[in-house]
NUTIDO-424480 format. One record per residue (C-alpha): residue in one letter; z, x, y; residue number from 0; chain. Coordinates in Angstrom, 2 decimals, m for minus. Example, Ala and Ser with C-alpha at 12.3 -4.5 7.8 and 13.67 -1.06 7.14 Angstrom:
2
<code A	up 7.80	east 12.30	north m4.50	pos 0	unit A>;
<code S	up 7.14	east 13.67	north m1.06	pos 1	unit A>;
***
This chain:
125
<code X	up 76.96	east 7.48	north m26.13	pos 0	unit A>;
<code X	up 73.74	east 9.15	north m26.22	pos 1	unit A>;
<code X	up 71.13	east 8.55	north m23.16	pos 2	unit A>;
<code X	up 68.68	east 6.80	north m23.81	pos 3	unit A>;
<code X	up 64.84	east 8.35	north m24.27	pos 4	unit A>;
<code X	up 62.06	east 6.94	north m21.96	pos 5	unit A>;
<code X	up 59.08	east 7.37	north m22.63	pos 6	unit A>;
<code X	up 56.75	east 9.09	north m19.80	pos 7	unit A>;
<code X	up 54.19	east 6.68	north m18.42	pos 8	unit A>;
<code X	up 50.66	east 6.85	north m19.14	pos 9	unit A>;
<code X	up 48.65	east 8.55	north m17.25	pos 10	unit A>;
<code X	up 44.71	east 8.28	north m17.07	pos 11	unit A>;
<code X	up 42.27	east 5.82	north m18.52	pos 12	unit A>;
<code X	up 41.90	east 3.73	north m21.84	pos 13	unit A>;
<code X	up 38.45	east 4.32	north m23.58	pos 14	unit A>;
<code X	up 37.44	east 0.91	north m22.14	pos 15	unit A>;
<code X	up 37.94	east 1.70	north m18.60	pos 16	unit A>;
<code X	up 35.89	east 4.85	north m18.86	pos 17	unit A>;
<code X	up 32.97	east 2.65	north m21.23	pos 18	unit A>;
<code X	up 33.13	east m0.15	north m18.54	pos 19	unit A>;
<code X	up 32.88	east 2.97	north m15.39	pos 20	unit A>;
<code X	up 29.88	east 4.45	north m17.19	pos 21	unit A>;
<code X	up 27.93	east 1.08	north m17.16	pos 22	unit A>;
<code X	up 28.31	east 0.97	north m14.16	pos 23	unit A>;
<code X	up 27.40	east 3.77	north m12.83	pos 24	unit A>;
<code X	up 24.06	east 3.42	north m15.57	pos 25	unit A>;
<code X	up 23.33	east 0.51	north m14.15	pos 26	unit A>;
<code X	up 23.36	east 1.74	north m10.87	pos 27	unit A>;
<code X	up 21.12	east 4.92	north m10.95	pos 28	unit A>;
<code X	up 19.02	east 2.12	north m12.57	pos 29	unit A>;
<code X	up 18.70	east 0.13	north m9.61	pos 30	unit A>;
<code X	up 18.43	east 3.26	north m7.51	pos 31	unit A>;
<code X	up 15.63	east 4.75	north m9.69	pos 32	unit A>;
<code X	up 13.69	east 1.76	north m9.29	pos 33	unit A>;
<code X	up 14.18	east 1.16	north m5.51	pos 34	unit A>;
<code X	up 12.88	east 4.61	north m5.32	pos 35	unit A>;
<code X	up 9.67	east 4.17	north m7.58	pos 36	unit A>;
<code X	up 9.15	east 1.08	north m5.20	pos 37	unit A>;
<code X	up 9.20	east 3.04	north m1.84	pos 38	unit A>;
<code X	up 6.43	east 5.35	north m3.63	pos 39	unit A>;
<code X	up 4.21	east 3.01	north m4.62	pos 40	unit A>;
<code X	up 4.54	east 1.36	north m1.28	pos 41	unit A>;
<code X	up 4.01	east 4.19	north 0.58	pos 42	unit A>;
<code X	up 0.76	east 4.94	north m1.91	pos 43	unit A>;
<code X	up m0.74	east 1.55	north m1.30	pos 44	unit A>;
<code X	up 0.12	east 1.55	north 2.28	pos 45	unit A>;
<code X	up m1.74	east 5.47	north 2.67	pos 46	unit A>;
<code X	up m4.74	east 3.78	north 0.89	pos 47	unit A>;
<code X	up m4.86	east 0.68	north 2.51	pos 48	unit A>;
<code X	up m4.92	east 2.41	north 5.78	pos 49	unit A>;
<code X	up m7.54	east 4.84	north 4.78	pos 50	unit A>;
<code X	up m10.26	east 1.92	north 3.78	pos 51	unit A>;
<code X	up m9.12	east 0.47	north 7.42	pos 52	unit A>;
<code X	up m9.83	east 4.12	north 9.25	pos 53	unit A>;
<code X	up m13.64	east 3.68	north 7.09	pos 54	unit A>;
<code X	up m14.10	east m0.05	north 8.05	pos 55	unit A>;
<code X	up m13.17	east 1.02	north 11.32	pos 56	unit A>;
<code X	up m15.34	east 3.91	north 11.69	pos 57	unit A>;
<code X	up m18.82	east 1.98	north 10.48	pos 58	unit A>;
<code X	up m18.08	east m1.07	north 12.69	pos 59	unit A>;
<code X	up m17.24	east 1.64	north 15.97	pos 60	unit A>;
<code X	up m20.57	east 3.46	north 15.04	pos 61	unit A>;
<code X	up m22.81	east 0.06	north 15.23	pos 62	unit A>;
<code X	up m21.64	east m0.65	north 18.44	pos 63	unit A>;
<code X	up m22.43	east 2.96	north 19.57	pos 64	unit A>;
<code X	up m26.05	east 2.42	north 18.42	pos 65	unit A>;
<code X	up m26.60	east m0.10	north 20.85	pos 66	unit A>;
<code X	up m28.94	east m2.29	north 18.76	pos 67	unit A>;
<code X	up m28.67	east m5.53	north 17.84	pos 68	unit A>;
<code X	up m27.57	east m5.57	north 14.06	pos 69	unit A>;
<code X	up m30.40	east m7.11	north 12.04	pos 70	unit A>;
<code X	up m29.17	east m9.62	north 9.17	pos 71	unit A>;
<code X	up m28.46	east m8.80	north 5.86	pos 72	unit A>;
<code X	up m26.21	east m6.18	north 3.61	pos 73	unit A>;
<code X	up m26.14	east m2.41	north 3.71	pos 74	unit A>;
<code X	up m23.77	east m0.02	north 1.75	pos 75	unit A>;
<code X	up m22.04	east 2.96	north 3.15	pos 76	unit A>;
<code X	up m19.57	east 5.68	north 1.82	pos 77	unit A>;
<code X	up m16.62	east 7.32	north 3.21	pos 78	unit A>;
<code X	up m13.96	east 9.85	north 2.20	pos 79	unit A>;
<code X	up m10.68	east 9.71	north 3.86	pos 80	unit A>;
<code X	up m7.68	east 12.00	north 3.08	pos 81	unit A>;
<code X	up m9.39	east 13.00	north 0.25	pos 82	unit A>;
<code X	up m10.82	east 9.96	north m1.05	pos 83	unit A>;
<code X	up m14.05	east 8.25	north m1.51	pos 84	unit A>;
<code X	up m14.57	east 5.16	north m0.85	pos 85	unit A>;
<code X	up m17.68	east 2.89	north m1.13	pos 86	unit A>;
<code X	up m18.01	east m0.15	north 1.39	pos 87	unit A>;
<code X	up m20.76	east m2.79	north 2.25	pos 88	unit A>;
<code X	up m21.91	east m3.50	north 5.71	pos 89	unit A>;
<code X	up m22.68	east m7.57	north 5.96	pos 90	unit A>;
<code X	up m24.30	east m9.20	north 9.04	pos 91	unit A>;
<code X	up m24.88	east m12.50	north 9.38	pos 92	unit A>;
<code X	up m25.58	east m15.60	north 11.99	pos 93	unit A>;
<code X	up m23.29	east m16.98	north 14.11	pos 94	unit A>;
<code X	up m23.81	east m20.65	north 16.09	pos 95	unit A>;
<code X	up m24.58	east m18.05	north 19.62	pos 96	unit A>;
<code X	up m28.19	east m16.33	north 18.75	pos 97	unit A>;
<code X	up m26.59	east m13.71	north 20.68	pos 98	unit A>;
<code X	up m23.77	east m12.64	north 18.67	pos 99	unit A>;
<code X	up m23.44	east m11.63	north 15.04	pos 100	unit A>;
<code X	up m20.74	east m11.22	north 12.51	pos 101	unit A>;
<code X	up m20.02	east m8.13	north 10.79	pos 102	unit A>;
<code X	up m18.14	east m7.50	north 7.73	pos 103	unit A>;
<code X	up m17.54	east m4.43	north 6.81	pos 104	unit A>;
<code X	up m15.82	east m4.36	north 2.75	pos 105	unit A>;
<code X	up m13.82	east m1.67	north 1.35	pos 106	unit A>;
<code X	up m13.79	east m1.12	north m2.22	pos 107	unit A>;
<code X	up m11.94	east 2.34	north m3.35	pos 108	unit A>;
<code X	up m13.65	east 4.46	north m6.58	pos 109	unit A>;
<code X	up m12.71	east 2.27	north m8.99	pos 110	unit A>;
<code X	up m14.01	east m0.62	north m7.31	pos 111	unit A>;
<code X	up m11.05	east m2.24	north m6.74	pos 112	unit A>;
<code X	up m11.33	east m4.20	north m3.02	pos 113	unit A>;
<code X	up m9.31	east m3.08	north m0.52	pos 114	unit A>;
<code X	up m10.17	east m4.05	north 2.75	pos 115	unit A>;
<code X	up m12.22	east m6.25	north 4.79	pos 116	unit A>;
<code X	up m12.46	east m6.32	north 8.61	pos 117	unit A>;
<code X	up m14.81	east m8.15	north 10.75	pos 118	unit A>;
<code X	up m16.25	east m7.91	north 13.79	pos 119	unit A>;
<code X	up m19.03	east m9.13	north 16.40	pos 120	unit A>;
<code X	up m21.79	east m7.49	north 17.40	pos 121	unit A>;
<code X	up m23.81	east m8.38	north 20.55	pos 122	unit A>;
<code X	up m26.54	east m8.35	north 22.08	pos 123	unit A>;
<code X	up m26.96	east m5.17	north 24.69	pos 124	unit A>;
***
């Protein structure tokens, strides 16, 4: 009698194994790319965001340097920060003490697009 012929086994992948491995792996350096474009815009907002609070910051630290009691009413300042502008408003108003006054001080970048507000109180010297 003859011996019988087997067949070597397969070796490697059907087309469908390698189809199904390449979705996923698409799907994720999709999730990766956009996790990624996330962080950036994140880290965008937060460097603006922080920038209109450095300005805020700056114009309520320089009224309490003046030492004078804020009048009431609205001014408008400008600032640049890390290389960019922005435009803010200054707005003082009553509080129930005669002494004290509240100061608002809103950040709105070049577009005009708000930003910040911080508020503080300004006294009498």
């Amino acid at each position: 009698m003859a011996p019988e012929l087997k067949r070597p086994a397969q070796a490697g992948f059907t087309l469908i194994e390698v189809l199904v491995a390449l979705v996923i792996v698409a799907i994720s350096l999709a999730a990766g790319i956009k996790a990624a474009g996330a962080l950036s815009d994140n880290a965008s907002r937060l460097r603006n965001i922080s920038s209109a609070q450095w300005c805020a910051e700056n114009q309520l630290t320089e009224l309490r340097l003046s030492k004078q009691f804020p009048s009431l009413g609205e001014s408008e300042f400008s600032c640049e920060q890390l290389g960019q502008t922005f435009r803010g408003q200054l707005i003082v108003r009553a509080t129930p003490n005669a002494g004290l006054r509240r100061v608002d001080a809103v950040v709105t970048d070049e577009a005009g697009e708000h930003k910040l507000l911080l508020s503080g109180i300004a006294g009498r010297n």
